[in-house]
N, C-alpha and C positions, 0 to 999 in steps of 0.2 A: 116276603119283601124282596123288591127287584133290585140289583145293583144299577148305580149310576150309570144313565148314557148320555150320551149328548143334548140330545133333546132335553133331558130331567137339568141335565148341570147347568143349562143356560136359561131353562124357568126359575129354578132357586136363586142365580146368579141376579135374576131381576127382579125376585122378590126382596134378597136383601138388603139391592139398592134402592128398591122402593119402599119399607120399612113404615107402616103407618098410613099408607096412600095404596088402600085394595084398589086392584084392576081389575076390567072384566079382561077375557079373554082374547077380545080384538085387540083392547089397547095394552095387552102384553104381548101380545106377538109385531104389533108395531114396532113396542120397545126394544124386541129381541131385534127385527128388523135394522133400527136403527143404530145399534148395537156392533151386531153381526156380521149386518148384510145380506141376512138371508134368516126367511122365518115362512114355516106352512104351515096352515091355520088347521088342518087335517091333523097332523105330525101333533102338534102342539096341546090340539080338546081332546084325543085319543091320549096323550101321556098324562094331562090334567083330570081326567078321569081316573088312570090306574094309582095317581098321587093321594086324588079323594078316596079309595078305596083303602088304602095304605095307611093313611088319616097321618099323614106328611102335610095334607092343606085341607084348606074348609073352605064349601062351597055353596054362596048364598046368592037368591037371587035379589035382582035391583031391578024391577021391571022388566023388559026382556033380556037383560043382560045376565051371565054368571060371574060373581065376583069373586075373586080368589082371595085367600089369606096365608100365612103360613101356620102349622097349628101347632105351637108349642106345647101344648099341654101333651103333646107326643115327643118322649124325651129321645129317641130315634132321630128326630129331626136334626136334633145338633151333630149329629156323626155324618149327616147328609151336608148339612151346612159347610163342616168342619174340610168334607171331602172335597167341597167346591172349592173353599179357598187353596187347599191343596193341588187342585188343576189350574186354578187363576195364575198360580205363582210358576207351576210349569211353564203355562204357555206364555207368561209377559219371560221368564227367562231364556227364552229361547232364542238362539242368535245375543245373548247380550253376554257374551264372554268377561265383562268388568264386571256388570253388575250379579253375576253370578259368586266373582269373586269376592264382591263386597257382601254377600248376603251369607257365604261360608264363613267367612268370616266373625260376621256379627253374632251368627249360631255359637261359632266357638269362643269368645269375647265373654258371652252375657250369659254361656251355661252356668256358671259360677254363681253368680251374683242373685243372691234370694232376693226373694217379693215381686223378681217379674211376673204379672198373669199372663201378657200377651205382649206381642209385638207386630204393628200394620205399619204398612207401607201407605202414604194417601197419597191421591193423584200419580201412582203410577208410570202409566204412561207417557203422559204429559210433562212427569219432572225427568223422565228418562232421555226424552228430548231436549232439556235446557240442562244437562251434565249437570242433575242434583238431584237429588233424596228428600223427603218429608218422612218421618218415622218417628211412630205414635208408643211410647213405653207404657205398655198400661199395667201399673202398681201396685201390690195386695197392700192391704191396708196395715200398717205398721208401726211401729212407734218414732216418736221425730227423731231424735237421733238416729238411727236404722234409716228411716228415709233418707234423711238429709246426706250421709253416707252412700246411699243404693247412686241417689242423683247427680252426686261427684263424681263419681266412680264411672258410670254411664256417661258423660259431660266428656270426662279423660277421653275412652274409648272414642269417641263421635269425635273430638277435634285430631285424634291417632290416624282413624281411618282414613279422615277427611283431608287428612294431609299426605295420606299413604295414595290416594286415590287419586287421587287433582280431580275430586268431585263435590261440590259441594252439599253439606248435609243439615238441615234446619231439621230438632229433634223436640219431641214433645215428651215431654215424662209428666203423668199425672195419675196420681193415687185414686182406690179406687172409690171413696165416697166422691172427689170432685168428680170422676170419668159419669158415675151417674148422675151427679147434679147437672151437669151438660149434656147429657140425654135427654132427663126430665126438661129443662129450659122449653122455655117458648120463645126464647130472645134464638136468632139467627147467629150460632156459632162455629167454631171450626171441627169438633168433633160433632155435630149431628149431620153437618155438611161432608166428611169426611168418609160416612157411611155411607153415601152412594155413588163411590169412583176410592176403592182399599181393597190389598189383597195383606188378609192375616196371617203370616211368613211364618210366624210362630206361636204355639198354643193358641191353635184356632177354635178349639173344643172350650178353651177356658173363656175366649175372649164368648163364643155364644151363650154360654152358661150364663156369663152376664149379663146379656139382653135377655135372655129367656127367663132370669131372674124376675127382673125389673116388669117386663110385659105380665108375668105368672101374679105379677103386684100388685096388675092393673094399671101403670104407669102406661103410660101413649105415647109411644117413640116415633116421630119423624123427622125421617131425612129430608136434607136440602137437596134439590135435585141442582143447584147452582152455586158459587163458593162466593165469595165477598169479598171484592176488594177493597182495602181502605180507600183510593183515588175517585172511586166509585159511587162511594156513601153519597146520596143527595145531601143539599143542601139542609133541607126541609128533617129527612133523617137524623141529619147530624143536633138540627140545633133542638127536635123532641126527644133525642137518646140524652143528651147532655140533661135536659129539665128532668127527664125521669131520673137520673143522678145529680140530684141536687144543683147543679149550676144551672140558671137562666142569665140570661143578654136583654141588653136591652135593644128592642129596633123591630129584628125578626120575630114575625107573628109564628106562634104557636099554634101547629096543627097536628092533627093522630096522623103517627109514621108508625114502619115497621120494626119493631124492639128487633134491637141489634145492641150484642153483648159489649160491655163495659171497653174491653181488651180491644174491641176491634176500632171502638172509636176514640182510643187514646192513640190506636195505629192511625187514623185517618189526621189527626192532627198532626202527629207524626210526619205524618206523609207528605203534607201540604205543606210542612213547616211553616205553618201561621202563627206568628209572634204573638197577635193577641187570645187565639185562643190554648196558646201553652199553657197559658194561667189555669183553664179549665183543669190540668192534669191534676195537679197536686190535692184540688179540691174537690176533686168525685173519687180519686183513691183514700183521702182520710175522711168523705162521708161515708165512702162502702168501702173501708178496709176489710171488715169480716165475710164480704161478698164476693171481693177479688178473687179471681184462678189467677196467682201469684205463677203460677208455672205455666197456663197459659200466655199471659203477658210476658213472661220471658221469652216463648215461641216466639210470641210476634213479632217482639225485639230484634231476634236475631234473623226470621224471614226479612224482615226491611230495615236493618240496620240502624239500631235506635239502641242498642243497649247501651252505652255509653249516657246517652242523655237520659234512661232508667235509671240508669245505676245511681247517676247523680239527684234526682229528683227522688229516690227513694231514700238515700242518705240523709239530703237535707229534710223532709219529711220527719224522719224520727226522732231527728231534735229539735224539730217544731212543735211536734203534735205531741202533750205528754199522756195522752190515753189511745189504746186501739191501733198503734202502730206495730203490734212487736211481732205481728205474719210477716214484714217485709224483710225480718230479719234475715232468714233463710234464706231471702232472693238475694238480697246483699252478699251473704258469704255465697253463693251460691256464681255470680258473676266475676266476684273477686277470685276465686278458686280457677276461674278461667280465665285469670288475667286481662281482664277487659277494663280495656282505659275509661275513667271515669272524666263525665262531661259534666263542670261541676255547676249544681243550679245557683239561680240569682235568691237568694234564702232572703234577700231584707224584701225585695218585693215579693216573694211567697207566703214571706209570715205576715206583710199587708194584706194581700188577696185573703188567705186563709180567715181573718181577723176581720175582712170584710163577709167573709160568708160565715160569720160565728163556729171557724172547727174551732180556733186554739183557745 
């Protein structure tokens, strides 16, 4: 087995962010290219062949092309994986004196605190530039008190640093039955979109383990190569995501869009602060209360600044609805523990709407 080189760290690198989506050869050295900056197609079939020999990837043909994979059923591979994120994180640190600081930090913070499997940085780069953090807490599965606990405790830390820092930090903590349900999805969310632009800072061998899990399962994991904005959602989008949860309008014709997760289009209403479709919230979260990532939507809450009108809409919700409400529990103490002012809903006109789409 050969140790990592350049060449190998930056094929893996684009295999992980391609996750589901086999390349042939030209169009990963593209990718490296565009990447990079710089990619030789020589350099590149010469390391891909010593990687098939290795049986680190499998290689199949598609017509004239070779397609690559990564092959987990070689348990090797995760310590190659593991190794990569380990250089990602070198070299995005390099030259960033704060963010070095906040990452020793957050090492020494969260040693303590059981149930972490992993911890990723998303988007990088990109949030290194607008002075903020995205950081994904990914959760061994627990029992709720223990969780509910882990997520306070990590909540404190992330509003400490964030204050320590004058950087701001929008943080994800999510257990690990939800981390795979948002794998498996076919709806367009933020952790399948997260895995192709993440360096795993911490327990990068654990965080593989779990996709090598899930892929060994047979599950088909793919990444978003592009991230979602709520401002973004079409029109057309917005009002087939909302029908697929239970709310329809009247007026706009219904057409096949592309399924985009619950969270993201409570953020796009959110976003737009449309009066008439806030109505929609209340009533696609008590048709799919058992569906919600309760910890997702709080991500997104506090990415775009919406907790407050959460807090309050999930409040009045639970003395609305007396069945299938009692997940919001959690998110309730879970924002009040971080003092977050509540924005209180209009409860006589929610329990009308509710009433009119038969939840209460």
């Amino acid at each position: 087995m050969k140790t990592m080189d350049e060449t190998m760290h930056r094929i893996l690198d684009m295999l992980s962010r391609n996750l589901g989506r086999p390349m042939s050869i030209h169009e990963l050295t593209s990718k490296m290219e565009q990447t990079y900056g710089s990619a030789y197609y020589a350099n590149i079939h010469e390391k891909i062949q010593e990687m098939a020999q290795d049986l680190l990837i499998t290689l199949s043909r598609s017509g004239r092309s070779s397609i690559i994979s990564p092959y987990f059923e070689n348990y090797l591979l995760i310590d190659f994986f593991a190794e990569m994120e380990l250089i990602r994180k070198q070299d995005f640190l390099k030259g960033r004196q704060e963010m070095q600081m906040l990452m020793m930090e957050i090492h020494t913070f969260m040693h303590n605190i059981p149930f972490i499997k992993s911890i990723s940085l998303m988007s990088p780069e990109r949030n290194s530039k607008l002075n903020k953090a995205e950081i994904m807490f990914h959760l061994k599965s627990s029992n709720k008190k223990s969780s509910e606990e882990a997520k306070i405790e990590i909540s404190a830390i992330m509003a400490n640093l964030q204050r320590m820092h004058n950087i701001r930090i929008d943080y994800l903590i999510l257990e690990d039955e939800t981390f795979l349900d948002l794998l498996r999805s076919n709806e367009s969310n933020p952790v399948r979109e997260m895995l192709h632009n993440k360096i795993t800072i911490l327990y990068p061998q654990s965080f593989w383990m779990s996709i090598r899990g899930e892929i060994l399962r047979g599950t088909t994991i793919v990444t978003e190569e592009s991230e979602t904005h709520p401002a973004k959602i079409s029109e057309e989008n917005l009002v087939f995501n909302l029908a697929r949860f239970g709310y329809t309008e009247f007026g706009p014709k219904l057409e096949q869009g592309r399924p985009i997760c619950m969270e993201y289009i409570i953020s796009a209403i959110m976003f737009h602060k449309d009066a008439r479709r806030m109505d929609a919230i209340p009533i696609i979260l008590a048709k799919n209360s058992k569906k919600t990532s309760y910890d997702l939507l709080l991500f997104l809450a506090r990415r775009y600044d919406f907790e407050g009108k959460i807090l309050g809409i999930l409040k009045a919700l639970r003395n609305l609805v007396a069945h299938g409400m009692a997940n919001v529990d959690e998110s309730i103490r879970l924002l009040e523990a971080m003092k977050i002012e509540e924005v209180k809903a209009n409860a006589k006109s929610m329990k009308e709407k509710l009433r009119l789409y038969n939840v209460t």
